[in-house]
Structure formats: structure tokens, C-alpha cells
C-alpha positions in Angstrom: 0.2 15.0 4.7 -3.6 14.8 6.4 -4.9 18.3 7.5 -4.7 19.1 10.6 -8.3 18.4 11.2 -7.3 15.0 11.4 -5.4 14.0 14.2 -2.8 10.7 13.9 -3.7 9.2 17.3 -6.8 8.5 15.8 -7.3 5.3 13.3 -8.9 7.6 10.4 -6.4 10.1 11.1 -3.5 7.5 10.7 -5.3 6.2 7.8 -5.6 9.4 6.4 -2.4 10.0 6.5 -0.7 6.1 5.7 -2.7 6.0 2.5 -1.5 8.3 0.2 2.3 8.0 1.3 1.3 4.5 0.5 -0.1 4.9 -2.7 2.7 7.3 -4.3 5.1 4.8 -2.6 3.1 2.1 -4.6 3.8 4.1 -7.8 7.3 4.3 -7.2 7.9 0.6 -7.2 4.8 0.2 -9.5 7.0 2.2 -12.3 10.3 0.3 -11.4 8.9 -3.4 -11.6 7.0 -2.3 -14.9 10.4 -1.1 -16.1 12.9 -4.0 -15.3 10.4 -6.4 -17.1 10.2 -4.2 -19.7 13.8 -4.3 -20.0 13.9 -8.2 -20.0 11.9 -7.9 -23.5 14.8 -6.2 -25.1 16.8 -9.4 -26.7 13.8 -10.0 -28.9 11.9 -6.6 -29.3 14.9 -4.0 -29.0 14.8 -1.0 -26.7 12.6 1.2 -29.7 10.4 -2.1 -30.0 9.7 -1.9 -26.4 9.0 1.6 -25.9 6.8 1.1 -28.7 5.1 -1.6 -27.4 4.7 -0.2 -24.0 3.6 3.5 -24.9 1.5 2.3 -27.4 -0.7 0.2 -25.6 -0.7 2.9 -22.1 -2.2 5.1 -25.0 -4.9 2.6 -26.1 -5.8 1.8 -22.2 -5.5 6.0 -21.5 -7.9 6.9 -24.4 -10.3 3.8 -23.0 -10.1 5.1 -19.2 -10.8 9.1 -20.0 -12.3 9.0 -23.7 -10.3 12.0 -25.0 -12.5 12.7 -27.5 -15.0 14.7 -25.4 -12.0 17.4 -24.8 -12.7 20.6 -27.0 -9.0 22.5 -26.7 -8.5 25.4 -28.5 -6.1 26.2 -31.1 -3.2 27.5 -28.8 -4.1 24.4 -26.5 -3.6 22.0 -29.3 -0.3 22.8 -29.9 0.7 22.9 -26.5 -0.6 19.3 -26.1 1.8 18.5 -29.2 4.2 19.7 -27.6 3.5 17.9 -24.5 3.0 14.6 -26.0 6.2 14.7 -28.6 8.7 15.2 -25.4 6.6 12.4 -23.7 7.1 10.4 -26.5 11.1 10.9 -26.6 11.7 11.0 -22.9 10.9 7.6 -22.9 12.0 6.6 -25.8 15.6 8.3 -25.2 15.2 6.5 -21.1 14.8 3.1 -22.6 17.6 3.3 -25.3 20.1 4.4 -22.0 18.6 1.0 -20.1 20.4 -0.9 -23.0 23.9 0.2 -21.0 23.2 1.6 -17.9 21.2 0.1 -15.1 17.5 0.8 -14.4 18.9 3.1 -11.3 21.5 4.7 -12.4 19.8 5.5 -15.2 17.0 7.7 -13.4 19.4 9.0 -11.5 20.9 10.6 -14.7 17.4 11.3 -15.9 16.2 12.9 -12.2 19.0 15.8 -12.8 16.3 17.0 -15.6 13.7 18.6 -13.4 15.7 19.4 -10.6 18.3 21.9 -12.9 14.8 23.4 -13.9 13.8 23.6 -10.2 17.4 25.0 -9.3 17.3 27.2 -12.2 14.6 30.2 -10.9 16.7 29.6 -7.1 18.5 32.0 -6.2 19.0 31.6 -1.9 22.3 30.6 -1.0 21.5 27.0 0.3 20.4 25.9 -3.4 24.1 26.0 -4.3 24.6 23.5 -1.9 21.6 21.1 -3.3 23.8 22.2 -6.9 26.9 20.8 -5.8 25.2 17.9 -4.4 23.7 17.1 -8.0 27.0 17.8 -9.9 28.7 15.5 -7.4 26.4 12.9 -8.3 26.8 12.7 -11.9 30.3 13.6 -11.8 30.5 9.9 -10.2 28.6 8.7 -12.9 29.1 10.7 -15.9 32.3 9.3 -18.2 34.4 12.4 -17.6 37.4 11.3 -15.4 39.5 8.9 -13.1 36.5 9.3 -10.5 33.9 8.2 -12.8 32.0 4.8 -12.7 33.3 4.8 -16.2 29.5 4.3 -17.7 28.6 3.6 -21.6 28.8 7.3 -23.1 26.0 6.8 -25.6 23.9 5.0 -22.8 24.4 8.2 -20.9 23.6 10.4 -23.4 20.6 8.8 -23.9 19.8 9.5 -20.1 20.8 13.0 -20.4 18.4 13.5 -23.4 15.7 12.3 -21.3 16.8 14.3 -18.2 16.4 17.4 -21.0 13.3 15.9 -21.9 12.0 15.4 -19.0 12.2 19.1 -17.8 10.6 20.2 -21.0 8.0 18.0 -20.6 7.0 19.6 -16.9 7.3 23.1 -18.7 4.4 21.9 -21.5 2.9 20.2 -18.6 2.2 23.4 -16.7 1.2 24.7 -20.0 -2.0 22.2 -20.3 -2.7 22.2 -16.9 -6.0 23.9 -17.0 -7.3 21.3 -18.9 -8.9 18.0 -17.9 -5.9 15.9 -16.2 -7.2 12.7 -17.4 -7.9 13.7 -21.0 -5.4 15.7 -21.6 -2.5 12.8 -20.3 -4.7 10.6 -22.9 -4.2 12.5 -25.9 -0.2 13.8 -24.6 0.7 9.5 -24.5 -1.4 8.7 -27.9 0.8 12.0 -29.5 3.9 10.3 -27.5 3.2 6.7 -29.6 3.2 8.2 -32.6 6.5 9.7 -31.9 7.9 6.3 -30.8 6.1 4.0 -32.9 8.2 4.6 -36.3 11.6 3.6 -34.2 9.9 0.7 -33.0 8.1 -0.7 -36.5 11.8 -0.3 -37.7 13.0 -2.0 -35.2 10.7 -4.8 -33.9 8.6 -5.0 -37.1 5.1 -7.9 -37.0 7.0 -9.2 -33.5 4.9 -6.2 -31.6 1.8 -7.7 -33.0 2.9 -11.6 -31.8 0.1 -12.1 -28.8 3.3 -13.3 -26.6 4.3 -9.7 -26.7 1.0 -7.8 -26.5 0.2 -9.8 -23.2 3.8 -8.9 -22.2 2.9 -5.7 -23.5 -0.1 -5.3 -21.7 1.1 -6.2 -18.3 4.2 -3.6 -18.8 1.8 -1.0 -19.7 -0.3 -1.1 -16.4 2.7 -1.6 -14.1 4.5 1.8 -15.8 1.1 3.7 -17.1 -1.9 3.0 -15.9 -1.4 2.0 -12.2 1.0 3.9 -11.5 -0.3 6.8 -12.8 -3.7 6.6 -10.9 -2.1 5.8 -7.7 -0.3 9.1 -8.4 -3.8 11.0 -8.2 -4.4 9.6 -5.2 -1.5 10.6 -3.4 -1.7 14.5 -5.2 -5.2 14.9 -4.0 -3.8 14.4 -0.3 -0.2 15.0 0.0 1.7 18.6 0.0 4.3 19.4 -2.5 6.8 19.4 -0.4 5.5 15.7 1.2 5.0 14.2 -2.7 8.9 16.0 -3.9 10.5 14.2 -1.2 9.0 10.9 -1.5 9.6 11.1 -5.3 12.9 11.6 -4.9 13.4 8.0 -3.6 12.8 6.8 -7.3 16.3 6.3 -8.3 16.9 4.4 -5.2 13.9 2.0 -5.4 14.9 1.7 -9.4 18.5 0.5 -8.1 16.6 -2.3 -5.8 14.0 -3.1 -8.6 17.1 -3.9 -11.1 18.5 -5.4 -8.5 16.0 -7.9 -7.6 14.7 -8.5 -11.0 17.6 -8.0 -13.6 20.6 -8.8 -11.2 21.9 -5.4 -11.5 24.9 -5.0 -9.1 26.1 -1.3 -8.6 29.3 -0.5 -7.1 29.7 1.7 -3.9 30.7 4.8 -6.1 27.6 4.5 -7.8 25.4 4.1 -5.0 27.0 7.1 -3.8 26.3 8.5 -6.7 22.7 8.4 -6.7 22.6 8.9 -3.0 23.6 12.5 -3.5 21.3 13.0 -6.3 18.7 11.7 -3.8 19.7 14.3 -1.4 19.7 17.1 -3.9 16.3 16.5 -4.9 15.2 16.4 -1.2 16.9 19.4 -0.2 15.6 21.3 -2.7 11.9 20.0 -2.2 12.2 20.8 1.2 14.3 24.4 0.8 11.7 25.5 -2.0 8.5 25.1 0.2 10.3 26.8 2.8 11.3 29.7 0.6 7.5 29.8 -0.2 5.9 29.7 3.2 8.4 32.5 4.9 7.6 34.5 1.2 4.0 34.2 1.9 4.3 34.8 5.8 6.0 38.0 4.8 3.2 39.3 2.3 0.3 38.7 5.1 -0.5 41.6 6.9 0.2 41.6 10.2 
């Protein structure tokens, strides 16, 4: 959102506020397209080969763009930025190995129920329950578990689930090297994160990662799902709210289900797009609930 200095009948003050909805909006589909091609280069590389090949060159153009190396953590901060960069390295390596059987938006669906069980976790107002039953609804629809389920590939989703797990671990060691440099530190968490991955995807893809087919392939994946994306994201943080940047990231799993749409013919089922519509409106609920809960907290502590 612009502050408030900036009025929106005004053409600055419209642009103000337009460009960094339209930048994290830009990340959003940035992310999706980068993934559904990235899924197209499973037949010949393998899920594992892919990850590899995409984590291993958004390392290479992350060290380039923030040089790493100038970063002096200490000891404790060097093994929180292990940390950080081994559950980088599995969420997507767990995310990809679910896109083998499971479609690109159903899949983040599945993997979106990560951070928001860590946000509903420390809730404790009653409306949250209702943002909690609006997320088990949603992967009751989609999880394997009865006659209402979409009757998904169990190892595909618990492959998702693993990266929903991972997902909320990596936003607790996130927090953890926040003081740091952002840049640098996201550097040397996604070069940790390709060592993680890049055994699975020797094994798996072998001398085909180095054929100059796939590292152009490679390279294009890398900036639509790393690089881009990820400095259109700074953009947006710098001048959206919390609350403003929650809700719009919440669209994710429902611009993934177009992307795989448009680009990998993936056709979902109404149960299914109901599915990830109430995981949508769980995540937005809660976004908008939480920032609530904080501004009336904070009201309450300001003297009067």
C-alpha cells in the first residue's frame, strides 16, 4: 500500500501504489511460468535432474548478483544459514518430485498449508478456527483419505506435504538470518540448497545437465523461478504492508492452476478448484485476521 502521504487521485500516487501490487503480482506468475517449463524438462532430465539444474544455476546467478563472499557471519550465524539453505534445498527438491503426479496448482496448494499451520499455530482468537477449518477442508478435497477426495497420487502428495513441512521450517531459519544482508545471505542459503539437491540430480540426470540444450533451458528456468522473481519480490516488500503482500501471495496456488493450465494442459476438476479456493481463503483470512489482531494489540498498549 502507498503511505498516506500519497494520495491515489494523483498520477504518482496511483503509481505509487499500482507498482508494487504489480511487481509481486509479476512474481507470482514469474514463479508459475518458470515452473510449468520446468516441468516440461522432466521426460529427459527427471524431476531430481531438474531441480538440480534449476537451483544450481539460481545459485551461480545469486552468488554473481550479491558476491557472498564479502558476508563475515559468525559461528552461530553459519549454522543457521545451513540450516536455512538445506530446507531450501529440499523444499524444492521434495515440490518438484510431487509435480511428477500432481498438477503445478494443486500442488502449491498442498505445499501453502506449510506456513499457514505455522501462522495458525501461535493463534489463538476464535475466528482462526474458522481460517483452520477452511484449510483442512481444502486438503481434505485433495488429500487421498476418503470417498470426497480428488483421489490424488499418495506419494505425489507426500512429496507436497514434505515441502509444506519444509517450507514452514525454512521461514523459521529465515527469521533466524534475518539480520543479515538479504541479498547475501539468500546467495549463500540457495548455493547450500544445490549442494543438497545436486547429488539426487547427478544420479539421476548424470552429463545431460551439462548438454548446452539444457543449461540454456536451464538458464531461462532459473530467472523466471529465482532471480526475477525474487527481485520483483523486493520491490513489492519495500512498499507493500504485510497484510497487503499475505493476501496477494495467497493467490499463488490459483495463478499456478492457470499457469499449468495454459502451459501443461492441466485440467482440474471442480472439487479441486474448490479445493484450493478454500486454501486461498484460509490464507487470506488469516493475513488479514493477524494484522488486525496486531493493530487493536498495539492500539491497546498506546497510552491514551
Amino acid at each position: 500500500m502507498a503511505p498516506a502521504s500519497h494520495g491515489s487521485s494523483a498520477p504518482g500516487g496511483l503509481a505509487a501504489t499500482l507498482l508494487p501490487v504489480a511487481a509481486l503480482l509479476g512474481s507470482i506468475v514469474s514463479l508459475s511460468v518458470g515452473t510449468s517449463y520446468a516441468k516440461q524438462l522432466f521426460p529427459i532430465l527427471g524431476a531430481e535432474g531438474t531441480t538440480a539444474l534449476r537451483v544450481g544455476l539460481s545459485a551461480l546467478m545469486l552468488v554473481a548478483i550479491w558476491r557472498p563472499w564479502r558476508l563475515r557471519p559468525g559461528r552461530a550465524d553459519r549454522r543457521a544459514l545451513l540450516r536455512y539453505g538445506a530446507v531450501l534445498g529440499a523444499m524444492n527438491l521434495l515440490f518438484y518430485l510431487s509435480l511428477r503426479t500432481i498438477p503445478l496448482g494443486l500442488a502449491i496448494a498442498i505445499e501453502f498449508s506449510g506456513p499457514l499451520a505455522l501462522a495458525l499455530a501461535v493463534s489463538r482468537r476464535g475466528i482462526d478456527f474458522a481460517w483452520i477449518g477452511c484449510a483442512i477442508l481444502g486438503l481434505s478435497l485433495l488429500l487421498p483419505l476418503g470417498d470426497l477426495s480428488t483421489g490424488l497420487d499418495p506419494v505425489g502428495v507426500a512429496c507436497a506435504l514434505g515441502a509444506a513441512l519444509c517450507w514452514a521450517l525454512y521461514i523459521v531459519f529465515g527469521q533466524r538470518v534475518g539480520h543479515l544482508h538479504g541479498g547475501r545471505a539468500v546467495a549463500i542459503g540457495m548455493s547450500v540448497a544445490a549442494l543438497v539437491v545436486l547429488p539426487f540430480g547427478i544420479a539421476k540426470a548424470g552429463t545431460l545437465l551439462l548438454q548446452p540444450a539444457m543449461l540454456g533451458i536451464g538458464l531461462a528456468v532459473a530467472a523466471l523461478s529465482s532471480a526475477l522473481p525474487y527481485t520483483l519480490e523486493m520491490v513489492a516488500l519495500k512498499r507493500l504492508s504485510k497484510q497487503s503482500f499475505g493476501v496477494l501471495l495467497s493467490l499463488e496456488p490459483a495463478v499456478g492452476s492457470l499457469a499449468g493450465l495454459a502451459i501443461l494442459g492441466e485440467h482440474l476438476t471442480p472439487t479441486e478448484w474448490l479445493a484450493i479456493a478454500c486454501i486461498v481463503v484460509a490464507s487470506v483470512g488469516n493475513t488479514v485476521t493477524s494484522h488486525r489482531g496486531r493493530v487493536a494489540a498495539a492500539a491497546a498498549l498506546t497510552p491514551v
